[in-house]
Structure formats: structure tokens, C-alpha cells
C-alpha positions in Angstrom: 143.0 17.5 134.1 142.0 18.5 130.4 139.7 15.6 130.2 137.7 16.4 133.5 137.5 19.7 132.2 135.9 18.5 128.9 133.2 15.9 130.4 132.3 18.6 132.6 131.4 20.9 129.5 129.9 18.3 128.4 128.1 17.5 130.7 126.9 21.2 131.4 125.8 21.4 128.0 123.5 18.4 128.4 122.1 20.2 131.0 121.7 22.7 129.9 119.7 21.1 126.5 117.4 18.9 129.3 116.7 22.4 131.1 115.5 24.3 127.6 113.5 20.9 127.0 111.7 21.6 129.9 111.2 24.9 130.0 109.8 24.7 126.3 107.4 21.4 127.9 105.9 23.7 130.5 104.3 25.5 127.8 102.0 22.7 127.6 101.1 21.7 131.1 98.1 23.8 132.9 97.1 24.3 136.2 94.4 25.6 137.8 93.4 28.6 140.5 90.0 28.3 141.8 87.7 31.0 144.3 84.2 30.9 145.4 83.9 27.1 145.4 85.2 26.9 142.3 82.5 29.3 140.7 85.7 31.1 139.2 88.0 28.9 137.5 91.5 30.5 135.7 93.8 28.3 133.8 97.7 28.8 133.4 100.5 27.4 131.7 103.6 26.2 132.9 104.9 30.5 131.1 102.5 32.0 133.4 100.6 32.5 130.7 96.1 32.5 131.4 94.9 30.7 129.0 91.2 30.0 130.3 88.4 31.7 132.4 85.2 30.3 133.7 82.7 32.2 134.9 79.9 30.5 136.9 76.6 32.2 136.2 75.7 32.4 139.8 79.1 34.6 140.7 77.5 37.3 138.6 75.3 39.5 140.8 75.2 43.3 138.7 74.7 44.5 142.3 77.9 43.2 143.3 80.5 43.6 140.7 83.3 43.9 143.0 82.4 40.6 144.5 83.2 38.8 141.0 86.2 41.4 140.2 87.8 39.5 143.6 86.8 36.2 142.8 88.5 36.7 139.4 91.2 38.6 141.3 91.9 35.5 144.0 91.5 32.5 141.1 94.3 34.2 138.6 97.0 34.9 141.8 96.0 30.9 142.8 97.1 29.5 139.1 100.3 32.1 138.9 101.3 30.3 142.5 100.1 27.0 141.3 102.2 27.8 137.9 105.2 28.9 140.0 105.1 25.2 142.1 105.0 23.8 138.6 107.9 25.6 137.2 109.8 25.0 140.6 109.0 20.9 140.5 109.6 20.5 136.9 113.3 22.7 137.3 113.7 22.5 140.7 116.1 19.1 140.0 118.5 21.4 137.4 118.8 24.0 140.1 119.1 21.8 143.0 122.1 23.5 145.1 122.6 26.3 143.2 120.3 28.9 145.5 118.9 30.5 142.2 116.5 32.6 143.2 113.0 31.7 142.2 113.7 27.6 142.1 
């Protein structure tokens, strides 16, 4: 009984390592959230982090600045929730049948 007990620590622990691993790799992956046709581009990382903005010259109109304010607005919350499917694929199998909430 002992001996399960201790290969399943172990085996916890590795887990545990491969699931740091990954959350440390996800750093360096990067999606993308598009609006407009893609005349708004944001760029995240795998940490939710934005680490890009593009601008296309024709979304700026000075007589519409609340046009490109929602075009900015919609392309960020697309590349949180394409970061968030990234974070759920690349964790999702550590998690699997656990019901953690947000994997």
C-alpha cells in the first residue's frame, strides 16, 4: 500500500513539473484577435499578456474616433478568448477530469 502511495507522489510531482513547463511555454506562443477585416490586429501571449497592435491607416477617420476605439476594443477581447483556447488546449490534458474551473 506504501508503494502505491509513493508512485502516486511521484507521479503527481511529474505532473506537476510537465504542467509549470507549460505554463512557462505559453509565454511564448501568440495568437491573434482581428476586427474590421483585419484592419485592427492585437497580439497576445499564451499570459494574456498584448504584446502587439496594428493599426491600419484606413481604420483612422479623426471624425470617427469611436469607430477605431471599438475596433481596438473587439480585436484585444478576440486574442484574450483566442489566448484562453490556447491556455485551455495546451493544459486542458493536466486538468482533464478534474472540473477546475477555467480548463
Amino acid at each position: 500500500m506504501r508503494g502505491n502511495m509513493n508512485n502516486m507522489m511521484r507521479q503527481v510531482q511529474k505532473m506537476q513539473k510537465q504542467m509549470a513547463e507549460a505554463q512557462e511555454k505559453l509565454k511564448d506562443e501568440v495568437v491573434e484577435g482581428t476586427a474590421g477585416g483585419g484592419v485592427v490586429t492585437v497580439k497576445a501571449n499564451g499570459h494574456k499578456e498584448i504584446v502587439d497592435v496594428s493599426i491600419q491607416p484606413e481604420a483612422v477617420d479623426p471624425e470617427d474616433v469611436d469607430m477605431l476605439q471599438d475596433l481596438i476594443l473587439a480585436a484585444v477581447n478576440d486574442a484574450l478568448s483566442n489566448a484562453d483556447e490556447l491556455v485551455s488546449k495546451r493544459l486542458g490534458k493536466f486538468t482533464k477530469g478534474l472540473n477546475l474551473p477555467g480548463f
